[in-house]
C-alpha positions in Angstrom: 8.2 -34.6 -1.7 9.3 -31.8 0.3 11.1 -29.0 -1.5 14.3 -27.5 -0.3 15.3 -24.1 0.0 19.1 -22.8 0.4 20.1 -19.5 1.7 24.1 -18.9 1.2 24.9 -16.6 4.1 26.3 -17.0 7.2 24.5 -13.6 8.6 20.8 -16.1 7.7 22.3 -19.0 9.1 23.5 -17.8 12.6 20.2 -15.3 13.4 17.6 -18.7 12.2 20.2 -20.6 14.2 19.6 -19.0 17.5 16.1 -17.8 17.1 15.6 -22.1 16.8 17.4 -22.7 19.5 16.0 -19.8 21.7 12.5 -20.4 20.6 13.4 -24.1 20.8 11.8 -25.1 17.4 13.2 -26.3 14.1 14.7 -24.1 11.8 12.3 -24.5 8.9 9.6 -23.5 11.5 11.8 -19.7 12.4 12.5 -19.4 8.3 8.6 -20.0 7.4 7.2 -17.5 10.8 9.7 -14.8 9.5 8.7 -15.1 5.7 5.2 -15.1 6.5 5.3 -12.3 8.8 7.5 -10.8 6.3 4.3 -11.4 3.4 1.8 -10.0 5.8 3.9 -6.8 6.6 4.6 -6.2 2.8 1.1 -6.8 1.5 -1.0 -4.3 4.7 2.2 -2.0 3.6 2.2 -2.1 -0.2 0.0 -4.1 -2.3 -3.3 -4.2 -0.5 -5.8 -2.3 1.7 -8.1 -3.6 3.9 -12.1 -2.9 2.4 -12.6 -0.9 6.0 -9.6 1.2 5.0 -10.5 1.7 1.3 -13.9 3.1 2.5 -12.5 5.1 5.1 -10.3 7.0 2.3 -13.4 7.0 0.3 -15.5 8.4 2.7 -12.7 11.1 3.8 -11.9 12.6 0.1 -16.2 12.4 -0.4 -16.0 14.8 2.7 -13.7 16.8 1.9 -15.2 17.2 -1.9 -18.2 18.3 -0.2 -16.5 21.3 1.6 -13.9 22.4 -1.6 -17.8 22.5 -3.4 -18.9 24.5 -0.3 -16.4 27.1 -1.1 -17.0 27.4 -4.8 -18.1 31.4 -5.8 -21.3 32.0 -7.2 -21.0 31.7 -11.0 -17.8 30.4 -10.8 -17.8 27.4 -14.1 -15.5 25.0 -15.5 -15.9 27.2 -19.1 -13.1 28.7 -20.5 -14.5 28.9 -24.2 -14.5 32.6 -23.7 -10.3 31.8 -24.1 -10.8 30.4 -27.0 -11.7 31.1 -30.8 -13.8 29.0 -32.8 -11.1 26.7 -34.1 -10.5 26.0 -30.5 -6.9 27.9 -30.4 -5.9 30.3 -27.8 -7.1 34.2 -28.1 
């Protein structure tokens, strides 16, 4: 059985109206075009990358870990113990 949808406004109604009749196809055909190009838009927007994309961000913040390391001063550490007693509070 085919389900049925309602949409309550008159705006909906008149713009799937004449997008049917200037595309000449059925109404359900405009309302399930535009929801599934709506779907598309929202998920490449919002939800999900593409695996070349995610790789592509991965490979630009590996390159640009590579030159903040380049930069780093001879000696320069992480260690900040010498800030600290031996409880592990602040000197």
């Amino acid at each position: 059985m085919t389900k049925q949808l309602n949409v309550r406004s008159d705006v909906a109604y008149e713009i799937a109206h004449s997008l049917a009749r200037s595309s000449r196809t059925s109404i359900a055909d405009v309302v399930e075009t535009a929801l599934r190009e709506f779907k598309d838009r929202r998920s490449q927007a919002w939800d999900v990358l593409a695996p070349e994309e995610v790789e592509r961000r991965y490979q630009e913040l590996r390159a640009l870990s590579a030159r903040s390391a380049a930069t780093k001063l001879p000696g320069a550490t992480s260690d900040h113990s010498d800030m600290y007693d031996e409880n592990g509070l602040p000197i």
